[in-house]
N, C-alpha and C positions, 0 to 999 in steps of 0.2 A: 765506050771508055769513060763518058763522061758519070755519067748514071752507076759506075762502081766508086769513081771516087768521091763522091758525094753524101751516103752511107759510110764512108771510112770517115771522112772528114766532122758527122754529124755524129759519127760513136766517138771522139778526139772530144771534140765540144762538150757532149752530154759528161763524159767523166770528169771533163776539169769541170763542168758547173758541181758533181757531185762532191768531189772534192772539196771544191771551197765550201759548198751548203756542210758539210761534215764538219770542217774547221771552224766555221758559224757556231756550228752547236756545239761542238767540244768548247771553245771559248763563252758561251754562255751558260755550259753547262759547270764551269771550271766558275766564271763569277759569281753563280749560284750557291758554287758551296762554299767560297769566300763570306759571301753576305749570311749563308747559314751558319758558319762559322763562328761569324761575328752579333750572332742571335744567340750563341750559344747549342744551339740547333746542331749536337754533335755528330746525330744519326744521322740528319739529312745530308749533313756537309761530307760526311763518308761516301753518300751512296751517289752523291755527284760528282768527288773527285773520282770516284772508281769508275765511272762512266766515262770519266776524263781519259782516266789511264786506261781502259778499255779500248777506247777508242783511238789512241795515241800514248803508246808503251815508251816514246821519248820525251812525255810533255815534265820536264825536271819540272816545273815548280808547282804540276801536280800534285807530286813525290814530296815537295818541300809544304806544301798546306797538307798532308793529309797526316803527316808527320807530326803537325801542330796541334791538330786535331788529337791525331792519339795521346800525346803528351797533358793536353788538356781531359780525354780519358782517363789519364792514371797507367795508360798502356807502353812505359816506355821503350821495351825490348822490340815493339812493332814498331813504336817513333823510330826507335835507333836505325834500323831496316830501311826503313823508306827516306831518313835522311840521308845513308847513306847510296841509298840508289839514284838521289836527284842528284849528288856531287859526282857521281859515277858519268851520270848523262852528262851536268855539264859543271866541269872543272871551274869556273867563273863563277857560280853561284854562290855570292857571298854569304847572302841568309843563310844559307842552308850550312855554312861552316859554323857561323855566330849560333845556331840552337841547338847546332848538334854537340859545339861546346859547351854549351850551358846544361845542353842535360847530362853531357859525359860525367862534367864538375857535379851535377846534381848526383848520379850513381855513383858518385865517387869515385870514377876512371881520370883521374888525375892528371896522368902522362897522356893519356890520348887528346885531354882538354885543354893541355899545352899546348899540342902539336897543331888542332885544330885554330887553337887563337891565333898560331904565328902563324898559321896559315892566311886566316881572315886578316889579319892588320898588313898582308902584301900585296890584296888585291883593293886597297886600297876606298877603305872602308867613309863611312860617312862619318865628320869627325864623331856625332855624338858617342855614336858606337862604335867606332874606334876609342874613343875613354873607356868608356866599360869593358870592351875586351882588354883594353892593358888597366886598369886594373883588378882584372878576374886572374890576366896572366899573372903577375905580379902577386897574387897572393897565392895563387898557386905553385909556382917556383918557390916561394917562401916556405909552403908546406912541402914541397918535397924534397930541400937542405936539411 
């Protein structure tokens, strides 16, 4: 009896070290393309968050840099996409409300870039950008009187 639970016990073990080793790399491989990001490094930063999201189809702030990324492409209809998939994952995500209002404002989606600011100024944003969303809101409502 003993000698069967002990194989069980060590395939238990072996998956959760797998696991965490997975979470290791998806987290290093997500700062990766942060830092590529922030080099400018637009292809490389794609092809690590995608590894990211590959690897972890719930990792929202994946979804919310790779968004950044496309927007810094010129590619906004892909930004719009994947910003909206991070707020999908997770409802909290304040960034992900603040740029996807600013590019809605940018396309000139007005009413959606409303709804998104009053969104972000509930969850209780950081002051600085809490000013700039109110007022981004604010000229917005203005434009659409």
């Amino acid at each position: 009896m003993k000698n069967i639970l002990v194989p069980g016990i060590a395939v238990l073990l072996i998956s959760g070290i797998l696991i965490l080793a997975e979470a290791g790399d998806t987290e290093k491989s997500f700062r990766k393309g942060i830092e590529y990001t922030n080099q400018g490094k637009y292809d490389q930063a794609i092809e690590k968050f995608t590894e990211v999201i590959t690897g972890d189809k719930d990792y929202a702030n994946a979804y919310l840099a790779l968004g950044i990324v496309y927007i810094n492409k010129k590619m906004e209809k892909e930004a719009v996409t994947l910003l909206e998939k991070s707020i999908e994952l997770n409802p909290e995500l304040k960034k992900a409300y603040f740029v996807l209002a600013r590019l809605c404002e940018k396309m000139e989606e007005n009413d959606k870039a409303v709804l998104l600011l009053e969104k972000y100024l509930t969850l209780d944003p950081d002051k600085k950008f809490a000013d700039i969303a109110q007022k981004h809101l604010l000229r917005l409502k203005d434009k659409n009187e």
